[in-house]
N, C-alpha and C positions, 0 to 999 in steps of 0.2 A: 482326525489327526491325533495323532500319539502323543499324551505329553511327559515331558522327561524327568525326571528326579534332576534334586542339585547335584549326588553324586553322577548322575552320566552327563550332567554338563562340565563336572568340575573334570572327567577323566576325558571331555573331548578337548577343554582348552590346554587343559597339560599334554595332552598330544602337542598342540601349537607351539605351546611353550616348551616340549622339546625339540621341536623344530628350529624355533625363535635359537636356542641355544646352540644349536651345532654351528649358525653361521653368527652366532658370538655377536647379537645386537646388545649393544652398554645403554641402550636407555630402554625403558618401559614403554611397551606401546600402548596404546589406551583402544581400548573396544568397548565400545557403548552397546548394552543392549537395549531395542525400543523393541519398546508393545505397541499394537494396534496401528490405527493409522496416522504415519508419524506426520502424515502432512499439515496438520495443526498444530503442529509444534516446533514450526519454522524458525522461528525468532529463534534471534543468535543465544539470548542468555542461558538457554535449557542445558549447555552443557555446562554451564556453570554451576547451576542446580543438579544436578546430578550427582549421585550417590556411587560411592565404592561400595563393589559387593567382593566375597573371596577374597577380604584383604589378607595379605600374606602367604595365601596359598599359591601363589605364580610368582614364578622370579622375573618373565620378561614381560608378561600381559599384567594391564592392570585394567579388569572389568567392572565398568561404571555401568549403572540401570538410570532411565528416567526417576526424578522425584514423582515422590506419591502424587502432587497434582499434577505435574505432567504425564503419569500416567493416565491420568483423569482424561484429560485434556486431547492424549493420544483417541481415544475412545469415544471421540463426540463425535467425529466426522463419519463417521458409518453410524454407530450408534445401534447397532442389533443385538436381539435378546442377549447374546454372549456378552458384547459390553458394556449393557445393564446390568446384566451377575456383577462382572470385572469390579466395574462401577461401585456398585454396592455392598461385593467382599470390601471394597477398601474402606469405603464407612463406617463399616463395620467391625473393621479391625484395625484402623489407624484413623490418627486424630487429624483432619483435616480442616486448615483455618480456611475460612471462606471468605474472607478480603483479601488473601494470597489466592487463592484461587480466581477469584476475579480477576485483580492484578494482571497473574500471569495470562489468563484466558483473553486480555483484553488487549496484552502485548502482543502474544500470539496473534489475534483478530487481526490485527494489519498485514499478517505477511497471508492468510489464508485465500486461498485461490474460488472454492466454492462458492455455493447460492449462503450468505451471509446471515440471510433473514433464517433462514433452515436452521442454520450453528446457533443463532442467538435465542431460536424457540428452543432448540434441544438444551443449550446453558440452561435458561432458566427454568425449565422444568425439572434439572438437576438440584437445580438451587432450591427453590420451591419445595422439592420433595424430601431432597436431606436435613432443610434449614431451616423449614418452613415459614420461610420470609416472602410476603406479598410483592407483586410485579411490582410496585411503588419505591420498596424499599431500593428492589434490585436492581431499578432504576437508577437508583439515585447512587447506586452505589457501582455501577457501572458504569457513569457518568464521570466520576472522581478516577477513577483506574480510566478511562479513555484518554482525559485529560493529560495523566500521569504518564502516559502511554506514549501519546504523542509530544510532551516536551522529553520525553527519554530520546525518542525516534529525533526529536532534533536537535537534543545532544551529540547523539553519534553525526549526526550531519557536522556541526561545525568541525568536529573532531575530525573529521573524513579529509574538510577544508581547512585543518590546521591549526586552528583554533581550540583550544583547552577551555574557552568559557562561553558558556550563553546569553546571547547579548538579549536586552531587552526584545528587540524586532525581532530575531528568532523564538523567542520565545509566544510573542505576540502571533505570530505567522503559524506555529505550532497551534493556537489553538486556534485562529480562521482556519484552518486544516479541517480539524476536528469537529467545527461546529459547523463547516461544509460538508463533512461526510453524514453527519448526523440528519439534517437537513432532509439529503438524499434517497 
């Protein structure tokens, strides 16, 4: 597969964007681009994390990329030679905090559809190799982002049912959740 320069990305979305213009849309539309496979990166907040790129250069698009660790993140679920490079240009040239990566991988973790034990070998041999922190740590620190994870996931629940605060029992409930899947 051919890959493109930012100049012949940036002259196919001003094609769009002259398009977007003749039928005269007044707000920006946002276009995300995702790398890899995006079905690990389910969870709602990645577009909140996500990065403008081309700013200024489109008057009706405004194109956002995944964050660096959701790039990451994109790239676990397949996990082939290609997105061990991917993987590892970004190490290599961006500064990658690894309790945000966790974090987000561990948010992500709940909405993931696949063989689970699979994602969790492949995280932590990422983690391992870039960080060189033992299964013990990564343990443990997987453990705290789980947690984090699932009183976030039952935040948005009470919010869903109308409620703005979390009550003690959700909260409680959120981590019998947790320490039932762990369990498992």
């Amino acid at each position: 597969m051919k890959q493109s320069s930012e100049q012949e990305l940036l002259d196919f979305l001003r094609e769009i964007d002259d398009r977007l213009a003749k039928e005269k849309y007044d707000k920006k539309i946002q276009l995300y681009i995702l790398g890899g496979a995006a079905a690990v990166i389910a969870e709602p907040e990645w577009k909140e994390r996500s990065v403008e790129i081309l700013k200024g250069k489109l008057k009706h698009l405004q194109v956002r990329a995944l964050s660096k660790e959701d790039l990451i993140l994109s790239k676990l679920g397949r996990y082939n030679d290609r997105d061990r490079d991917d993987i590892e240009f970004l190490f290599e040239t961006r500064k990658i905090d690894a309790k945000k990566l966790i974090e987000y991988y561990e948010a992500a973790r709940l909405y993931y559809i696949g063989n689970l034990e699979i994602l969790d070998n492949t995280v932590n041999s990422v983690l391992s190799e870039h960080y060189g922190l033992t299964s013990e740590k990564i343990s443990r620190m997987m453990q705290g982002a789980r947690l984090k994870a699932a009183v976030s996931t039952g935040r948005e629940e009470a919010k869903k049912a109308g409620s703005s605060k979390l009550s003690q029992a959700q909260i409680t409930e959120a981590i019998r959740k947790e320490r039932g899947r762990k369990r498992d």
